[in-house]
C-alpha positions in Angstrom: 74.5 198.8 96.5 72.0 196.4 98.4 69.5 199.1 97.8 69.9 199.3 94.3 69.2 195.5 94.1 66.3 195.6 96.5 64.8 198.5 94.2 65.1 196.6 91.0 63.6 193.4 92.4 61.1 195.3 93.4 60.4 196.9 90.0 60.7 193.5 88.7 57.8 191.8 91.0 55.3 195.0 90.4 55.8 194.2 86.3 55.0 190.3 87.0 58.1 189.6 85.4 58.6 186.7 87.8 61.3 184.6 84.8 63.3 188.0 84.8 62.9 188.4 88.7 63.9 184.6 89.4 67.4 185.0 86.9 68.3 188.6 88.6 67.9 187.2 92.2 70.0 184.0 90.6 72.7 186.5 89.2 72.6 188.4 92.6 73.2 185.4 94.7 76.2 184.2 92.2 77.5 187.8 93.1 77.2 187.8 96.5 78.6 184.2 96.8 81.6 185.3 94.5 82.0 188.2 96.6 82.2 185.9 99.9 84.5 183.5 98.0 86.9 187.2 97.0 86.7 188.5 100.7 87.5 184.6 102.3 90.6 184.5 99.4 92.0 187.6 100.3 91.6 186.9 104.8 93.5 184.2 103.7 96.0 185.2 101.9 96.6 188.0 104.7 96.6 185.0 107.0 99.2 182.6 105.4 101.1 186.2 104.8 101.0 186.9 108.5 102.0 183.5 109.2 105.2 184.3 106.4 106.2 187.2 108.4 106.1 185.1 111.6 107.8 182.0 110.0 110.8 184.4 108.8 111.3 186.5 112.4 111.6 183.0 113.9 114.2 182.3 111.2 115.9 184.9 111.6 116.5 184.4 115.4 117.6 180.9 114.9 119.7 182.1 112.0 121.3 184.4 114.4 121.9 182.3 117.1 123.3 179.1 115.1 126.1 181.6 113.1 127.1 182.4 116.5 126.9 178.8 118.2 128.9 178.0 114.8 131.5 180.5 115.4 132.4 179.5 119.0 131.9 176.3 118.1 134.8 176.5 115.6 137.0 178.5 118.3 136.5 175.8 120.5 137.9 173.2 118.3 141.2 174.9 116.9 141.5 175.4 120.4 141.3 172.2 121.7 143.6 171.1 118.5 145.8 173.2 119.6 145.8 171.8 123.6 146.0 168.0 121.5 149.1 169.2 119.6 150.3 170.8 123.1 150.1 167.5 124.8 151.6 165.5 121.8 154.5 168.1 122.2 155.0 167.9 126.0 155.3 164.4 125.9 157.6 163.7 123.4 159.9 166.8 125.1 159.7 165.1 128.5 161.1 161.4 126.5 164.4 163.6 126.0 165.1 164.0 129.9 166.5 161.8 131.8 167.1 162.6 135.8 170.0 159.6 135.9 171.7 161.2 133.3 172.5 164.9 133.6 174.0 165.1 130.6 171.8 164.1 128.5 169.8 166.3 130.1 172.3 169.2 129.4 172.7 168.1 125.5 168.5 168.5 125.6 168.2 172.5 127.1 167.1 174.1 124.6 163.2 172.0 125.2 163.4 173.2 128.6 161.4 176.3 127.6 159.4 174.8 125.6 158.5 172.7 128.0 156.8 175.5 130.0 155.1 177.1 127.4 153.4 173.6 126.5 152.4 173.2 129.9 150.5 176.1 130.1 148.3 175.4 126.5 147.4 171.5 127.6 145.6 172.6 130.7 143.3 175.1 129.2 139.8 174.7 128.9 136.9 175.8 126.7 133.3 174.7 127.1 130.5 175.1 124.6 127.9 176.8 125.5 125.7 177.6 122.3 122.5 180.0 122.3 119.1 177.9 122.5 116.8 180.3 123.2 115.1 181.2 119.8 115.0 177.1 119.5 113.7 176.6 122.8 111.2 179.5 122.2 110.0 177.5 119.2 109.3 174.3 120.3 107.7 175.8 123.5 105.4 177.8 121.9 102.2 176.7 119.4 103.8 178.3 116.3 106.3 175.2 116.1 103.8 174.4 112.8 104.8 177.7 111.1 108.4 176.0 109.9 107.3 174.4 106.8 110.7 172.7 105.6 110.7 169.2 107.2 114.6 169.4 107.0 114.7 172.2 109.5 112.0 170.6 111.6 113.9 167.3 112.1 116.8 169.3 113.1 115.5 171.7 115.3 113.6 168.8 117.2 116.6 166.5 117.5 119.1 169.6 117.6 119.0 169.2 122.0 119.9 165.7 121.8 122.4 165.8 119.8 124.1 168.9 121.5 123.6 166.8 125.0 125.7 163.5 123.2 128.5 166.0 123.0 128.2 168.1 126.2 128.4 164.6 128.0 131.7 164.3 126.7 133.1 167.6 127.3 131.7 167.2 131.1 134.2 164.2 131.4 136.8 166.2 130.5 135.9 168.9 132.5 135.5 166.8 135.6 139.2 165.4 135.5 140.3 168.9 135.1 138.4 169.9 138.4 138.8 166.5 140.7 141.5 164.7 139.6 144.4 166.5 138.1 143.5 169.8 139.6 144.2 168.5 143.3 146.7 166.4 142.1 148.5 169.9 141.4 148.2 171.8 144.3 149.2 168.8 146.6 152.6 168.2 144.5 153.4 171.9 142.9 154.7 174.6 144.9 153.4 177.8 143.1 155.8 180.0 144.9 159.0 178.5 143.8 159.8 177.9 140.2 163.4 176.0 141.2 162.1 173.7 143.9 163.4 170.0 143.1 160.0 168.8 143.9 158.4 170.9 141.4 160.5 169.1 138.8 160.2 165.9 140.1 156.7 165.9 140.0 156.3 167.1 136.3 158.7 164.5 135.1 156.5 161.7 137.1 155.0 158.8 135.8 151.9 160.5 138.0 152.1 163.7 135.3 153.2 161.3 132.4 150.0 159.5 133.2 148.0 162.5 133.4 149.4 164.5 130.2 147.9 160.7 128.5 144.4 160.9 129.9 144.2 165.1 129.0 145.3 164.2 125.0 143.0 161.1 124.6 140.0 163.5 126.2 141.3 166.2 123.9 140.9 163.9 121.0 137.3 162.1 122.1 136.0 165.4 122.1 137.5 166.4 118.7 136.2 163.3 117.4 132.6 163.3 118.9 131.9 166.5 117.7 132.1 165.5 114.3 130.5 162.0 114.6 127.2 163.3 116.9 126.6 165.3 113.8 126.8 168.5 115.9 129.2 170.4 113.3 126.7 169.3 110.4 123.5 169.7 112.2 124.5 173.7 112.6 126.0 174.4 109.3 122.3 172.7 108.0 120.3 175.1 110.3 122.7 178.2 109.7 121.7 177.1 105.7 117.9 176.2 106.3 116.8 179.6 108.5 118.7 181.6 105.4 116.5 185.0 105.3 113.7 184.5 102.1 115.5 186.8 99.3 112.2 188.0 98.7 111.2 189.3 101.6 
């Protein structure tokens, strides 16, 4: 092609058609500038394409990890509603007995087994430990600018604070678990010996009582910050937000 138009120029020049000659190299510059112009669109649209295709795999990772940070984090908290509900239980079973008074005691059986299997729900524990890395990857990395909704941005950046507001919590409610009731336990329980006085006495204490109080009000803080840190809505946004395109 640049041949043919170095031919005809020169045909041009030889005839002293210099008017001709001048509007055919004009024409051929407006061609060749057009022709920049088409090559530069279509890098670019291969660009912003690549960039589409890398937008979306991120996406897709954070979609993946936030439906299943959402799903544990929804097993944690009917879990821990049902601990709550456990506690509120065991407490107002243990009002019934009454170690002056046998027989009131006696009139009251039938909550002795449910005593037991309350017990053994209120003590239970489940932490929440949700999947970061695609989000870590993200923010780490120089392609944080390939999220273009604002939205998701916001969240994504705030997303480790707001998990850490509510992992706070759940560490104080971990930590009287570990070093406060759970030597509390093995100093007053005999684990061998399901009918030893002791072991009864020390459930019915105001020591227990005390302790069954501090396990439903943690029970309930976490309950409650989980919804006012905004971690419940902050993952249902960025389950929504990193939706695969349709289109793609």
């Amino acid at each position: 092609m640049l041949k043919f138009f170095r031919k005809t120029r020169q045909e041009l020049l030889s005839k002293g058609e210099t008017g001709k000659y001048l509007k055919y190299a004009i024409g051929e510059i407006i061609l060749v500038v057009i022709g920049i112009l088409i090559a530069l669109q279509i890098n670019n649209w291969n660009e912003e394409k690549k960039e589409h295709e890398k937008e979306q795999a991120f996406l897709r990772e954070i979609n993946l990890d936030f439906k299943s940070n959402k799903a544990q984090l929804d097993s944690i908290i009917i879990f821990n509603k049902t601990n709550l509900h456990a506690a509120t239980r065991l407490l107002e079973i243990m009002s019934f007995f009454d170690h002056n008074n046998p027989q009131r005691n006696k009139s009251n059986a039938h909550f002795a087994d449910s005593i037991g299997y309350y017990n053994n729900l209120v003590w239970r524990n489940k932490s929440f430990n949700p999947k970061n890395g695609a989000v870590e990857a993200l923010l780490n990395s120089s392609s944080f600018d390939l999220i273009k909704n604002d939205t998701l941005r916001r969240n994504l950046i705030s997303w480790k604070d707001v998990l850490g507001d509510y992992l706070e919590e759940e560490e104080f409610a971990v930590n009287f678990l570990f070093y406060e009731y759970g030597p509390w336990v093995r100093t007053n329980f005999d684990p061998d010996s399901d009918n030893d006085p002791e072991n009864t006495k020390a459930l019915f204490s105001k020591n227990n009582r005390n302790f069954l109080n501090k396990r439903a009000g943690d029970l309930d803080n976490n309950l409650t910050t989980v919804v006012e840190e905004g971690v419940i809505a902050m993952i249902n946004d960025i389950v929504r937000l990193t939706e695969p395109d349709p289109n793609d």
